[in-house]
C-alpha positions as CSV (number, residue, x, y, z in Angstrom):
1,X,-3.5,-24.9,-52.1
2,X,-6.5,-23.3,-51.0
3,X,-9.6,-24.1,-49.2
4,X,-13.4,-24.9,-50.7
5,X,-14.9,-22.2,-48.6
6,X,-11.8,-19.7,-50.4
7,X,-12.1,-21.1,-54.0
8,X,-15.9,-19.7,-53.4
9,X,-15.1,-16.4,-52.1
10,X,-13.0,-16.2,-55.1
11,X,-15.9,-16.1,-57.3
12,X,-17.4,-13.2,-55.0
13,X,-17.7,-10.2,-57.2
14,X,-16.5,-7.7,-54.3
15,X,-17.2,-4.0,-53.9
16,X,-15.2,-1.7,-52.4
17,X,-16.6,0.1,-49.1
18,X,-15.6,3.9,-48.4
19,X,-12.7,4.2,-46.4
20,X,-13.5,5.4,-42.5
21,X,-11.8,8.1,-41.3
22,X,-9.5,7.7,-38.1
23,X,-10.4,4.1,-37.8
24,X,-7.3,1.9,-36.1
25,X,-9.4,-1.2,-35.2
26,X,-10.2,-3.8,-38.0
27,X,-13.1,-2.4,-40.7
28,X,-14.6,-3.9,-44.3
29,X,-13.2,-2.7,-47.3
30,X,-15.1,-4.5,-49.5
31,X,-18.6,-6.4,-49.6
32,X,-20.3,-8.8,-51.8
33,X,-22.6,-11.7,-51.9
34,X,-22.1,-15.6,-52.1
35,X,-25.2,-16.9,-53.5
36,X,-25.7,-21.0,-53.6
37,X,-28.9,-20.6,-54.9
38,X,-31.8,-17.4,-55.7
39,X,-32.9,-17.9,-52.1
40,X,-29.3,-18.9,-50.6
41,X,-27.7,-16.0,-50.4
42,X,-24.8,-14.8,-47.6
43,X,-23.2,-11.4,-47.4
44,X,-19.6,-11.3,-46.9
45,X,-16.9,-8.9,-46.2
46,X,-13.3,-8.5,-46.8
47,X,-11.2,-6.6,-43.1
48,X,-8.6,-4.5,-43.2
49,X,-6.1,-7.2,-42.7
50,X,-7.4,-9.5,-46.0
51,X,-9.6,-11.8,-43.7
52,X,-12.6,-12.4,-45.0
53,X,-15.9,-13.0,-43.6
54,X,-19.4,-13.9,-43.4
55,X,-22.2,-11.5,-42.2
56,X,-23.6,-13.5,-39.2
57,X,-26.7,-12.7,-39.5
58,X,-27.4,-14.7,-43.0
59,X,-25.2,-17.6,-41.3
60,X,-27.7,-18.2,-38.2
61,X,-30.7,-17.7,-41.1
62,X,-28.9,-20.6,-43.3
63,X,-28.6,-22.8,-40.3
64,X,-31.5,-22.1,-38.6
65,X,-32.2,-23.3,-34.9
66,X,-30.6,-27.2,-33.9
67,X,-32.9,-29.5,-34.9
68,X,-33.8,-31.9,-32.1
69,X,-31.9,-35.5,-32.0
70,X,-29.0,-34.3,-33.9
């Protein structure tokens, strides 16, 4: 069974990334975007070894700064 967050990346339409050359550490091969809404929008990437992943970037812009008393 799979996870919520992988039942969304499933609807990803996912672009494949050029190939670097030499590269032995992990790397994207593909990109797309998970958008909740027209303003909600998070890049992600699929590694080398299948995992895939959110820019981190777009993650600290979703949540923002901690909001005080939580």
């Amino acid at each position: 069974m799979s996870s919520p967050i992988d039942r969304l990346l499933d609807t990803v339409e996912w672009r494949e990334l050029p190939l670097p050359t030499g590269e032995t550490e992990l790397y994207a091969t593909h990109e797309g975007e998970l958008a909740f809404s027209d303003d909600v929008r998070l890049r992600c990437y699929v590694l080398s070894d299948g995992t895939r992943v959110f820019d981190a970037g777009d993650v600290e812009r979703l949540f923002g700064e901690p909001q005080q008393g939580f």
